[in-house]
C-alpha positions, -999 to 999 in steps of 0.1 A, spaced: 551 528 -227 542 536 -191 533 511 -165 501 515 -146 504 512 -109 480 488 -90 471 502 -54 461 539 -43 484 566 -38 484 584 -3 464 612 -15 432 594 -25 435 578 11 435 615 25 405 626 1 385 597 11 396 602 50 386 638 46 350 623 30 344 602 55 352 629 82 323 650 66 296 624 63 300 614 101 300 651 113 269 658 94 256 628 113 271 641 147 251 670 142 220 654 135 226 627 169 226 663 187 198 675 175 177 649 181 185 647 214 179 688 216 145 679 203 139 650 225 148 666 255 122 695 242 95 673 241 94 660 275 100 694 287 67 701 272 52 666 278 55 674 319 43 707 314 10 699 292 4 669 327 9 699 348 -17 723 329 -38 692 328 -40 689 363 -47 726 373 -75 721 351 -88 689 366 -84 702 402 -99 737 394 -131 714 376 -135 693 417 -140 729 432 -175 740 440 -186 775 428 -176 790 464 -143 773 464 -137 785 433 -144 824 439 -120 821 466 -89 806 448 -58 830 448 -65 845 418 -99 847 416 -106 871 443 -80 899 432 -80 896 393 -44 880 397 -24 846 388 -21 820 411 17 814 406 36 785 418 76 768 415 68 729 410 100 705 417 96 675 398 120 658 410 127 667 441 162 679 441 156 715 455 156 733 420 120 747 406 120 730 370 86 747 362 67 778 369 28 774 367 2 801 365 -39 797 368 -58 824 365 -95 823 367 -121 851 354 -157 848 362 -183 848 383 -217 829 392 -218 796 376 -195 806 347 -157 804 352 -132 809 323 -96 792 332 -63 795 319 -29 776 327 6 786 319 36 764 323 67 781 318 102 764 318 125 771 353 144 799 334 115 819 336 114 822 377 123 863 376 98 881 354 63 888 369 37 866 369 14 897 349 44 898 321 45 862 316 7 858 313 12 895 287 38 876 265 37 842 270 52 831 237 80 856 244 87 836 274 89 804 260 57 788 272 57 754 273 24 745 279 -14 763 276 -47 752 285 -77 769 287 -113 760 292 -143 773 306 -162 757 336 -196 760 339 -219 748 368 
């Protein structure tokens, strides 16, 4: 009659190693991710502040003021670099452009991420999902 050993042999110790390994990559992966996302979300958190307060600066501008922003007159988007931080480097890229006239104005703000500093400011506003947007406002001011 055999003898049972007590104790584990050196290959379950290497199977359970192996299981362990596993489990804390998965949640490796997931700790990276989250901060992917998190970092995401303030991207577009800044951005919406920044659409926000085109908008809000657009709404303190009396009907002539407003006929005579940059891209009023010639159909075009006022387009801008904004340095949030102020360390030299353009973080966002914000476009307003303004259709109307009279007492009627339609406005729309874009706020693209840095990495979109080469294409126009027409094929941004054309495609602006394509360019990963980060932020879009709209709204219509009327006097």
């Amino acid at each position: 009659m055999r003898r049972q050993r007590a104790g584990s042999s050196f290959i379950e110790a290497i199977i359970g190693m192996a299981i362990l390994g596993i489990a804390l990559l998965g949640l490796a992966q997931l700790f990276l991710i989250s901060i992917a996302n998190n970092t995401r979300g303030g991207g577009i958190g800044q951005a919406t502040f920044l659409a926000q307060q085109t908008i809000d600066y657009v709404r303190t501008l009396t009907n002539a003021e407003i006929a005579t922003f940059p891209s009023t007159a010639r159909g075009e988007s006022a387009d801008e670099t904004i340095d949030m931080n102020q360390d030299g480097t353009p973080d966002f890229r914000r476009l307003t452009r303004i259709q109307g006239t009279g007492y009627s104005w339609a406005v729309q703000v874009l706020v693209f991420p840095a990495g979109q500093l080469t294409p126009t400011a027409e094929t941004l506003a054309d495609d602006p999902a394509g360019h990963k947007v980060l932020a879009v406002m709209n709204t219509v001011i009327g006097r």
